[in-house]
Residue frames as qw, qx, qy, qz and C-alpha x, y, z in Angstrom:
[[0.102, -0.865, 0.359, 0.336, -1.29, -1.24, -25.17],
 [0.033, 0.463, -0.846, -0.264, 1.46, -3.47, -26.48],
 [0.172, 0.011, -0.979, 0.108, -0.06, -7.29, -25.56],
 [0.604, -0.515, -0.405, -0.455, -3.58, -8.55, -24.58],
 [0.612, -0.676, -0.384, 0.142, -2.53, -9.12, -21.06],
 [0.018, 0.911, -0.070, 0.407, -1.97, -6.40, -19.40],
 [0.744, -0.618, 0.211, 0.138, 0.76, -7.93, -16.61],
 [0.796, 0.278, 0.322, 0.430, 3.07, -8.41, -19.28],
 [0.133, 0.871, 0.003, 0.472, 3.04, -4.45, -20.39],
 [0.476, -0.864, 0.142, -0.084, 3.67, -3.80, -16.88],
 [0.943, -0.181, 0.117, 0.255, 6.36, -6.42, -16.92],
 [0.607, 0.655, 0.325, 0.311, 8.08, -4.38, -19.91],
 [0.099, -0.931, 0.035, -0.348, 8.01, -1.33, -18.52],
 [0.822, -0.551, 0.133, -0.062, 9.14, -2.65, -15.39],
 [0.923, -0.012, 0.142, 0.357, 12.31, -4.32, -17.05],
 [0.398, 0.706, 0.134, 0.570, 12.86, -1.17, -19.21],
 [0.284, -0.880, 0.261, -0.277, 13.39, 1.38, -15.59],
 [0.895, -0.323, 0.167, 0.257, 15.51, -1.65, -14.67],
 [0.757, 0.157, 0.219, 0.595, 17.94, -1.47, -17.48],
 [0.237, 0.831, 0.191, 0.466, 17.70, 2.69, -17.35],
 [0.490, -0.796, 0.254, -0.249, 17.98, 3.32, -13.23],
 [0.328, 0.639, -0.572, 0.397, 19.45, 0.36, -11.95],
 [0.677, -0.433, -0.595, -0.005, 18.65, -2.37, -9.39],
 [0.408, -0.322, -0.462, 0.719, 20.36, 0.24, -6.35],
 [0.040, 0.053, 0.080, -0.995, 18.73, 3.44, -7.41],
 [0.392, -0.346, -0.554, -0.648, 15.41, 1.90, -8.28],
 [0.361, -0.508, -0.686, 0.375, 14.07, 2.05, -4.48],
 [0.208, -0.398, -0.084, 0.890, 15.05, 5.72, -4.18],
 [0.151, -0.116, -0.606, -0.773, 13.22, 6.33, -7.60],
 [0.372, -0.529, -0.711, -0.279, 9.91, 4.73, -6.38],
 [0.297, -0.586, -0.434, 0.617, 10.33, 6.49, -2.84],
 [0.065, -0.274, 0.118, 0.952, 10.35, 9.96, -5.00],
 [0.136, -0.174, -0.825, -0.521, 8.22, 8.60, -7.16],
 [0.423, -0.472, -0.757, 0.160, 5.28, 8.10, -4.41],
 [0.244, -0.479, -0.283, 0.794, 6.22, 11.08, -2.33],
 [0.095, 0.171, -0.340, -0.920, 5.10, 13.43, -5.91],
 [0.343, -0.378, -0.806, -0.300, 2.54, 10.98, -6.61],
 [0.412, -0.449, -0.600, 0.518, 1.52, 12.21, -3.02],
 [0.110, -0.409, 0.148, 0.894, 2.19, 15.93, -2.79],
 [0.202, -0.136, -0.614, -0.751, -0.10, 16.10, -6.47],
 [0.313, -0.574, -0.717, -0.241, -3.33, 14.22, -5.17],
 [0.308, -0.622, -0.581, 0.425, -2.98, 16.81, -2.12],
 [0.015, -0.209, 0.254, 0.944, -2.53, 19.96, -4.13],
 [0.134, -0.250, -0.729, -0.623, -5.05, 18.57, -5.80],
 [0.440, -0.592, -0.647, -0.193, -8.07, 18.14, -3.27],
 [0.147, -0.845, 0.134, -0.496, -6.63, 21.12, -0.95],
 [0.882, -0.434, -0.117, 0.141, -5.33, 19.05, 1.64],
 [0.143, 0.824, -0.454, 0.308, -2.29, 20.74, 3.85],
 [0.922, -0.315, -0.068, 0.213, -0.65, 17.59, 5.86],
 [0.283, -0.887, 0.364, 0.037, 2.28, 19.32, 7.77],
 [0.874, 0.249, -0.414, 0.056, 5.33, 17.36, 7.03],
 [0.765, -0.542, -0.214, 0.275, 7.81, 16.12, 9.50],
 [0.656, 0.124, -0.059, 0.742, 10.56, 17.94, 8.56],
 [0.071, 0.542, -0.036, 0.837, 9.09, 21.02, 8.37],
 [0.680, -0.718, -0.014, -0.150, 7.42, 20.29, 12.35],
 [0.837, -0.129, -0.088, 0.525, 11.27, 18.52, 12.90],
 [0.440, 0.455, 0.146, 0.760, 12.59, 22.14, 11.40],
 [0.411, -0.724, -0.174, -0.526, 9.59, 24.76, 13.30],
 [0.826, -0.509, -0.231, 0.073, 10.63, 22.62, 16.48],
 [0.711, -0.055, -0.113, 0.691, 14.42, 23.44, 16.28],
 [0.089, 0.535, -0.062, 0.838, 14.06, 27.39, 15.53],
 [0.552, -0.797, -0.104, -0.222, 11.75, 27.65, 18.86],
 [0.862, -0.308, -0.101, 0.389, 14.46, 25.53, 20.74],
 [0.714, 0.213, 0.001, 0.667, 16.71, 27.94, 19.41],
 [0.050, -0.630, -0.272, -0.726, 15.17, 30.69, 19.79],
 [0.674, -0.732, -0.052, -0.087, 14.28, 30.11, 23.82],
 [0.800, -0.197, -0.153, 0.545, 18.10, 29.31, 23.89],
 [0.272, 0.482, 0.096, 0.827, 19.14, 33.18, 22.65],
 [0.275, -0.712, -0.275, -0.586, 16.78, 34.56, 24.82],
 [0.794, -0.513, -0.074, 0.316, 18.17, 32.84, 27.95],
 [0.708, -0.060, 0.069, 0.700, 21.80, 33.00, 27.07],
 [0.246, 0.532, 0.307, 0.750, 20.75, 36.86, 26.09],
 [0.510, -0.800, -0.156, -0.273, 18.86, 37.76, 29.30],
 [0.782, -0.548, -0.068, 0.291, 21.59, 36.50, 31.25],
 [0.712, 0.047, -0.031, 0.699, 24.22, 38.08, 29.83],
 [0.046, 0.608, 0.113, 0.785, 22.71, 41.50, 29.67],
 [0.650, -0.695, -0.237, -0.196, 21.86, 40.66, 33.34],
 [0.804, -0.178, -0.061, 0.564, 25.74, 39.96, 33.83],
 [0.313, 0.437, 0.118, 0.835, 26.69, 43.39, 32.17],
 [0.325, -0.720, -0.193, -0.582, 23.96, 45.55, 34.34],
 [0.596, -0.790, -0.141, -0.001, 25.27, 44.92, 37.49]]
């Protein structure tokens, strides 16, 4: 690219997202970074890997959902007699 050794480019680059992001947002950047980088290679080869949130999410409507039904039986049990 730029330089015969190729640690150096990287370096570059590297120095450039520094001076663009920011030494506090550049974690958050690579974490997003990774997570797309992710999310692509499984779109890519067909792979569906549930995520947590959306088992963390699925987990709460049930919960919620058995709670209505209780709190819904009983009251309509409270009303009928």
């Amino acid at each position: 690219m730029f330089y015969t050794k190729p640690w150096l480019d990287a370096a570059i680059i590297l120095l450039v997202v520094l001076l663009f992001v920011g030494p506090k947002r550049l974690p958050a950047l690579g974490k997003s970074l990774g997570h797309g980088m992710r999310e692509f290679k499984d779109g890519i080869t067909g792979k569906s890997q549930p995520d947590d949130d959306r088992a963390e999410l699925e987990a709460g409507k049930t919960e919620a959902a058995t709670a209505s039904r209780s709190a819904g039986s009983a009251s309509s049990g409270a009303e009928s007699s």
